[in-house]
ROSE-4610 file (N, C-alpha, C; in Angstrom, 1 decimal, always signed):
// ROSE-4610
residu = [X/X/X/X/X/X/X/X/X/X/X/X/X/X/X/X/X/X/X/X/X/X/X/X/X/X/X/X/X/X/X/X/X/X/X/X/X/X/X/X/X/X/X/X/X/X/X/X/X/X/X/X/X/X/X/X/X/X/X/X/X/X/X/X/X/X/X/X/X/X/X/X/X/X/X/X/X/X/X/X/X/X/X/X/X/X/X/X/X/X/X/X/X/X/X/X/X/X/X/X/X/X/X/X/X/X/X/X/X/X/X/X/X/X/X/X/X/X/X/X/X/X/X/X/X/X/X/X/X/X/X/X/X/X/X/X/X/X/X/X/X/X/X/X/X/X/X/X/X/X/X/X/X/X/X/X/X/X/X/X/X/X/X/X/X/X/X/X/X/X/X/X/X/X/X/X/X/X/X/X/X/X/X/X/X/X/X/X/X/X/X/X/X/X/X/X/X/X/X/X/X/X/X/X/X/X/X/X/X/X/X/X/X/X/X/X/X/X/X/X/X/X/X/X/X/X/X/X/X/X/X/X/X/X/X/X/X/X/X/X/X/X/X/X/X/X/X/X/X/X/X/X/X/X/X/X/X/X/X/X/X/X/X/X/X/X/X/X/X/X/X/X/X/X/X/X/X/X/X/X/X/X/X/X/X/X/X/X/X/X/X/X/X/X/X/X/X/X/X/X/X/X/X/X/X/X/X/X/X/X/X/X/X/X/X/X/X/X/X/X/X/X/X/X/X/X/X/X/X/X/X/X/X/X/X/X/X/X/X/X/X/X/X/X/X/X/X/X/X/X/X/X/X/X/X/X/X/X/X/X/X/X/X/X/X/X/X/X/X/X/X/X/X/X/X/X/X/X/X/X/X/X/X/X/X/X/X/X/X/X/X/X/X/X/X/X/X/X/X/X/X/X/X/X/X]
num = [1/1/1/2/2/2/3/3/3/4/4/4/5/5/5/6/6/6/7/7/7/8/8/8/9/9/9/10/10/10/11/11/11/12/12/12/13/13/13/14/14/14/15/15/15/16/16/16/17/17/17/18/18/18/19/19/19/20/20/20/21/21/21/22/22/22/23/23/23/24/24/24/25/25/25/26/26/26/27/27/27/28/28/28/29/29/29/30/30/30/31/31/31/32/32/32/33/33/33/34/34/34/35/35/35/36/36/36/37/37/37/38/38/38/39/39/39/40/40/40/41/41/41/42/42/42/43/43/43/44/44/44/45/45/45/46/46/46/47/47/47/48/48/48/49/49/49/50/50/50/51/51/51/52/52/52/53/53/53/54/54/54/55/55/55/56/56/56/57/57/57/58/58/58/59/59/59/60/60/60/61/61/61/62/62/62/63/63/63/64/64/64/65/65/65/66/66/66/67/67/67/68/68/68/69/69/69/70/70/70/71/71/71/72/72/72/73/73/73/74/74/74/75/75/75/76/76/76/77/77/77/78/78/78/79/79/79/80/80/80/81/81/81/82/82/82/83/83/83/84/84/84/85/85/85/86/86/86/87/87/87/88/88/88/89/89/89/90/90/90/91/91/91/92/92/92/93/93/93/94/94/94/95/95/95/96/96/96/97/97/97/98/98/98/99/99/99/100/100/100/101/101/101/102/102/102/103/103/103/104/104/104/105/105/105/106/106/106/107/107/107/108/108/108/109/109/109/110/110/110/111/111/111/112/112/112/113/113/113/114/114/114/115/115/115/116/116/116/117/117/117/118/118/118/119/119/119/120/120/120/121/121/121/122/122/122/123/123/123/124/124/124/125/125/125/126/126/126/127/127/127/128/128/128/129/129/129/130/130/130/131/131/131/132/132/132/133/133/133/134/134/134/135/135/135]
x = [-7.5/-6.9/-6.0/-6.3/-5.9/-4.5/-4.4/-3.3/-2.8/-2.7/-1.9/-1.1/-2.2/-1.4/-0.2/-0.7/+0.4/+1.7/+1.3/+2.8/+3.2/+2.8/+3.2/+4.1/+3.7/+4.5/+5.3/+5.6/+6.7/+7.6/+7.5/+8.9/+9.2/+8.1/+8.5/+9.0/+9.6/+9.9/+11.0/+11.0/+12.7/+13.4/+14.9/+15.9/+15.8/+16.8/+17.0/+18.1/+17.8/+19.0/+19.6/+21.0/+21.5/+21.0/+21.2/+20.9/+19.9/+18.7/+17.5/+17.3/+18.4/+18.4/+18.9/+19.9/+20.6/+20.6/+19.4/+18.9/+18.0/+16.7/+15.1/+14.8/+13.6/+13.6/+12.1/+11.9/+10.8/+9.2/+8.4/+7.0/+7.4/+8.4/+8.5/+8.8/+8.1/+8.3/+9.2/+10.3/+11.0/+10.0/+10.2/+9.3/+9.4/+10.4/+10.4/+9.4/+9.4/+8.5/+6.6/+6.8/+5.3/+4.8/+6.1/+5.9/+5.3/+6.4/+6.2/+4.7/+4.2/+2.4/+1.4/+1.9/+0.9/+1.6/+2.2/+2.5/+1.8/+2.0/+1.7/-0.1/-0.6/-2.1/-2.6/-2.5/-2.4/-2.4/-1.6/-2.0/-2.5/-3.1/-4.0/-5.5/-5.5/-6.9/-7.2/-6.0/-6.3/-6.9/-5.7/-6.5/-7.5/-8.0/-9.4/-10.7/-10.3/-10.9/-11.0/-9.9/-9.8/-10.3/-10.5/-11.6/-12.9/-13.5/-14.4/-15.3/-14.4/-14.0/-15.4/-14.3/-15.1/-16.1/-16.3/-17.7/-18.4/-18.4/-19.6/-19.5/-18.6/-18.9/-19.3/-19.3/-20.0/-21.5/-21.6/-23.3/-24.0/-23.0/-23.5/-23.9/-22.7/-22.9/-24.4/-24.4/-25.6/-26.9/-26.8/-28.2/-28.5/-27.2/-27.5/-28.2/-27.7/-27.8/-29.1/-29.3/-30.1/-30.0/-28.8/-28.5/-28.5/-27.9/-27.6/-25.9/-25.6/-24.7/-23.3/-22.3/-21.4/-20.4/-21.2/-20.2/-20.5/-21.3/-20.9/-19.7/-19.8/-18.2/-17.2/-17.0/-16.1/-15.5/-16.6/-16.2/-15.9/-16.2/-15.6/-14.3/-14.3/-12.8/-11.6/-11.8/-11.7/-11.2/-12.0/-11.8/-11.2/-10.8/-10.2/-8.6/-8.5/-6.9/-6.8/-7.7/-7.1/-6.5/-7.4/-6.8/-5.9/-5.4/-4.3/-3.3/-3.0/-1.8/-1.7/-3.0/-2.4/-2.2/-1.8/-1.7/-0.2/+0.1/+1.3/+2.4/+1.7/+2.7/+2.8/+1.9/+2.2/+3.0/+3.3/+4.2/+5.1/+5.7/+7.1/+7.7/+6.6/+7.0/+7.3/+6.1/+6.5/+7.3/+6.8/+7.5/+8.9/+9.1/+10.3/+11.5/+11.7/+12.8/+13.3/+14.6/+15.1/+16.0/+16.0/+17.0/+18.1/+18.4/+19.7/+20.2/+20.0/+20.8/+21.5/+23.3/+23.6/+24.4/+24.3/+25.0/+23.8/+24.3/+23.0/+24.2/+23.5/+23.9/+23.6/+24.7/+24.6/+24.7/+23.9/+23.7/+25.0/+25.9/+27.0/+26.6/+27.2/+27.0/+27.5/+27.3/+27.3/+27.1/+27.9/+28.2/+27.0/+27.1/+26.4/+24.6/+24.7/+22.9/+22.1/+23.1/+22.2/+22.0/+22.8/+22.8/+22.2/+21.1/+20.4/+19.2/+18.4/+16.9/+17.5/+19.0/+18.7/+20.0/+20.0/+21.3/+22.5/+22.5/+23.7/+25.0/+25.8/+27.0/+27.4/+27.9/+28.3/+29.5/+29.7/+31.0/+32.0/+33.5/+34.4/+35.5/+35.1/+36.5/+37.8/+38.0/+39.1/+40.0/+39.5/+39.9/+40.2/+39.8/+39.8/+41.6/+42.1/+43.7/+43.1/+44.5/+43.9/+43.8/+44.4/+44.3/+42.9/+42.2/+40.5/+40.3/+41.1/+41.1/+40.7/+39.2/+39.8/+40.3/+41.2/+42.4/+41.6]
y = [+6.9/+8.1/+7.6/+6.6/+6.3/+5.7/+4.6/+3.9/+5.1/+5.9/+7.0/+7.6/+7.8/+8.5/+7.5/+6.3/+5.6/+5.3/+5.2/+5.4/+6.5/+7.2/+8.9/+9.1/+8.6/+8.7/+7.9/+6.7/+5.6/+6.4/+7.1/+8.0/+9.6/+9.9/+11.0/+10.7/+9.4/+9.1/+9.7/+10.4/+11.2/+10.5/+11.0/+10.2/+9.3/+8.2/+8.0/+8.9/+9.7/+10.7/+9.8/+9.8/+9.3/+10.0/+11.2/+12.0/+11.9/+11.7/+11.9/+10.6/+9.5/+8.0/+8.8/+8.8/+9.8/+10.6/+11.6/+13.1/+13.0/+11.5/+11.9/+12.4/+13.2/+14.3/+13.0/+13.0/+12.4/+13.1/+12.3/+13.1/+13.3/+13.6/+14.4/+12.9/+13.1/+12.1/+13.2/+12.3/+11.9/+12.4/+13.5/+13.1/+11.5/+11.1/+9.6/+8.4/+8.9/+7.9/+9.0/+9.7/+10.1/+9.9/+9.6/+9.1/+8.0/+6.8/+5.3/+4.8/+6.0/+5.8/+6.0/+7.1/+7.5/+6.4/+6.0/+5.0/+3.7/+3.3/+2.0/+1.9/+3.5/+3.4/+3.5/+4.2/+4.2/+2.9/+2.1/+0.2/-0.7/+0.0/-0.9/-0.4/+0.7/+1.4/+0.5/+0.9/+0.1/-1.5/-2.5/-3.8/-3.6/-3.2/-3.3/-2.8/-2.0/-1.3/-2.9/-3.1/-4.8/-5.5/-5.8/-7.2/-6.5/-5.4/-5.1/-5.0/-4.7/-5.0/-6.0/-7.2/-8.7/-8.9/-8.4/-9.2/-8.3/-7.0/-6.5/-7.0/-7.1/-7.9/-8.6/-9.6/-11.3/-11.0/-10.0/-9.3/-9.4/-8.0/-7.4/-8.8/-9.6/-10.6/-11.8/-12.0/-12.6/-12.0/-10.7/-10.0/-10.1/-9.8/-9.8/-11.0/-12.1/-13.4/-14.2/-13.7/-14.5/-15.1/-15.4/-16.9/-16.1/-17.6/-17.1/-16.0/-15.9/-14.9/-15.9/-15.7/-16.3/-15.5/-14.3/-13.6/-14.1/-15.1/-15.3/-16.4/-17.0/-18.2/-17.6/-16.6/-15.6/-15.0/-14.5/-13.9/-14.8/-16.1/-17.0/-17.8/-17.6/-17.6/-16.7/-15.3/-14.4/-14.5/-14.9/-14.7/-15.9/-17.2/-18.3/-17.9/-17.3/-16.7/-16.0/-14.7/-13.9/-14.9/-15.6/-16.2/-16.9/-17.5/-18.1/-17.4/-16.2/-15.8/-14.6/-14.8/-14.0/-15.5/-16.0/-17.7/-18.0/-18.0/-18.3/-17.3/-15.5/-14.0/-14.8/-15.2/-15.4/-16.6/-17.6/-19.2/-18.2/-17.3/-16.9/-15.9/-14.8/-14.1/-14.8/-16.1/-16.8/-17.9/-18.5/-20.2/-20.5/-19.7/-20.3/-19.4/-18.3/-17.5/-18.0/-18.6/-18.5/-17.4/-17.1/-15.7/-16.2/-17.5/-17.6/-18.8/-18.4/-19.5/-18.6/-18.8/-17.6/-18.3/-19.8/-20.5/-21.1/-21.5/-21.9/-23.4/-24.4/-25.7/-25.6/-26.4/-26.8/-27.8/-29.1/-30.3/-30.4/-31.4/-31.8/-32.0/-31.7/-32.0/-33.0/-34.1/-35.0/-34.9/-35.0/-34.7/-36.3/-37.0/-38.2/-38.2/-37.3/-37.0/-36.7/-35.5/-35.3/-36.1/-37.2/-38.2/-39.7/-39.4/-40.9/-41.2/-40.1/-40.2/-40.3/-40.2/-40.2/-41.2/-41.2/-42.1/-41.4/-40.1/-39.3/-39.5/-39.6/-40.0/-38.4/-38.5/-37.1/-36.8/-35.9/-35.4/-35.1/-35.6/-35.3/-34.7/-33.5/-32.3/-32.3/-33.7/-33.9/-34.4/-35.1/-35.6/-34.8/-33.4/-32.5/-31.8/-31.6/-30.9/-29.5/-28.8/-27.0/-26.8/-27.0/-26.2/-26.4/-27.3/-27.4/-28.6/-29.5/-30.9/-32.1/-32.9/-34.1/-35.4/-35.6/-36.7/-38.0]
z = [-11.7/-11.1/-10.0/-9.4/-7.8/-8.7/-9.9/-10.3/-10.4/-11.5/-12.0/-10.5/-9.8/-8.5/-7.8/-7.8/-7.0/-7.7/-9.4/-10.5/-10.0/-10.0/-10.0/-8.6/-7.8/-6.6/-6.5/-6.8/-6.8/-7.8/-9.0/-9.3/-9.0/-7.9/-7.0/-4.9/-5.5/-3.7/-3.5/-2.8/-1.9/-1.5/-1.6/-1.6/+0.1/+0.5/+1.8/+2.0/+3.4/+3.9/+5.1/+5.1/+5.9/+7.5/+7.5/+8.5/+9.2/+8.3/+9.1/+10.0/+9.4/+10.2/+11.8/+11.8/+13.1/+13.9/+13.5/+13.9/+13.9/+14.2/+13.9/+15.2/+15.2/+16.7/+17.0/+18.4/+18.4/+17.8/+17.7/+17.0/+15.7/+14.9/+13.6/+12.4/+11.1/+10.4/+9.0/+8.3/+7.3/+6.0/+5.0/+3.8/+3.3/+3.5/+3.1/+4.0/+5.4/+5.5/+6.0/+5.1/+4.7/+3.4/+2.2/+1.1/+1.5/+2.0/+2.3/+2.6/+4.1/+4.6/+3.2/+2.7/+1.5/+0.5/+0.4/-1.0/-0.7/+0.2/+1.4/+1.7/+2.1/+1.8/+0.8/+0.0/-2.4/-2.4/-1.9/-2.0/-2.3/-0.6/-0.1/-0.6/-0.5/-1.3/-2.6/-3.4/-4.7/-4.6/-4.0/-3.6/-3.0/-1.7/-1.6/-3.0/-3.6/-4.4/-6.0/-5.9/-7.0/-6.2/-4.8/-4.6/-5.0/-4.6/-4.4/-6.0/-6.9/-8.2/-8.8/-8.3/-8.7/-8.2/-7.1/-6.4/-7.0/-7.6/-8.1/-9.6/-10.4/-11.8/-11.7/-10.3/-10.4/-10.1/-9.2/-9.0/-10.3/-11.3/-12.6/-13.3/-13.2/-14.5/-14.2/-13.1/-12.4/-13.0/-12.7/-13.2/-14.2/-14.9/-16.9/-17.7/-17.3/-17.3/-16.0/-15.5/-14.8/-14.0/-13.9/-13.2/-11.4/-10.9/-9.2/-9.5/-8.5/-7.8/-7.2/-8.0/-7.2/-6.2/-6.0/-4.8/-3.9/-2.9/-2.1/-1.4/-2.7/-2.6/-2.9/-4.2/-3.7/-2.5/-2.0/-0.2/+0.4/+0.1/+1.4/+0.5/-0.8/-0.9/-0.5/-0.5/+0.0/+1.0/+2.1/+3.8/+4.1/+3.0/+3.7/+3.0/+1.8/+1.5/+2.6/+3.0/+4.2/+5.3/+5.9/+6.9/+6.7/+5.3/+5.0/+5.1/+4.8/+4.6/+6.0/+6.8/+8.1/+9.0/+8.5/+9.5/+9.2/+7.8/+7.2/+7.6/+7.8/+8.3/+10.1/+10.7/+11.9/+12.3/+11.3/+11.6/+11.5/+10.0/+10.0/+11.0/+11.6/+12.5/+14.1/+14.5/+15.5/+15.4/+14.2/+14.5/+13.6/+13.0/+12.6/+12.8/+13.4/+13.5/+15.4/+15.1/+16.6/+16.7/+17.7/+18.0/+18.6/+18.9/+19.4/+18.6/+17.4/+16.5/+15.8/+15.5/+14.5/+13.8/+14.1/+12.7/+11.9/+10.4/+9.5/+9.4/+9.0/+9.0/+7.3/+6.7/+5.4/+5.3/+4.2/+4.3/+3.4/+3.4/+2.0/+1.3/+0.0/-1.0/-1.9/-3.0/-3.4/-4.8/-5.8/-7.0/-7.4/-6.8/-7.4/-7.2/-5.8/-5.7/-6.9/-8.1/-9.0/-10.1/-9.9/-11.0/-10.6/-9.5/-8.9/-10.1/-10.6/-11.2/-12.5/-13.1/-15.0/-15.3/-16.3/-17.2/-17.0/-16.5/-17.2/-16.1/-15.9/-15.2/-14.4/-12.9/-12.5/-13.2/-13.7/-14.5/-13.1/-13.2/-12.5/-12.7/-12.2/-12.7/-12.0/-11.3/-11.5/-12.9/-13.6/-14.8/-15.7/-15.4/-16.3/-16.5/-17.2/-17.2/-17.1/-17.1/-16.8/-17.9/-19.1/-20.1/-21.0/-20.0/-20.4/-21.2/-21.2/-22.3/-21.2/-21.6/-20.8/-20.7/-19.8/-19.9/-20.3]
């Protein structure tokens, strides 16, 4: 039900209005960004709702069978992805954006770099004539 609703709203999202960028009054939200909160929590609901998923198949399938329970390495697989990728959101939001850099440096390029690891010779378009024949 919760999938159907989150399809269902991803082809009921209201347009972006230029205006409402311009004219937002304070306190008042956009149907667009009340779609976005309800589309954005419909989400997150869902993935919490798929971990919670597994660790009870892994319960169910334990019981059926007998054996031990591997939810609890799951959850600490779990909680070491989490912390991986709130570790990885916080390098990119702190450590790598400078704000007073506004040129990007380009390394040169070297027609022969791609021809160090094989047999094949760099092709040189100079030798080439215009009318596409080469000399």
């Amino acid at each position: 039900v919760f999938m159907a609703m989150k399809v269902t709203s991803g082809f009921l999202r209201p347009p972006k209005l230029t205006h409402e960028i311009h004219e937002a009054k304070p306190g008042t939200m956009s149907e667009r960004n009340l779609w976005k909160g309800f589309h954005r929590s419909l989400g997150v609901l869902l993935l919490g709702m798929g971990v919670w998923q597994v660790q009870d198949g892994l319960v169910m399938f334990a019981d059926m069978y007998d054996i031990v329970t591997l939810a609890p390495f799951y959850w600490w697989y779990f909680f070491i992805f989490v912390v991986g990728v709130l570790l990885v959101k916080l390098y990119t939001f702190f450590g790598i954006r400078d704000k007073n850099v506004t040129e990007v440096e380009v390394m040169p390029f070297n027609d022969e770099d791609w021809a160090i690891e094989s047999e094949i010779e760099p092709f040189d378009f100079k030798d080439k004539e215009p009318g596409g024949k080469l000399t």
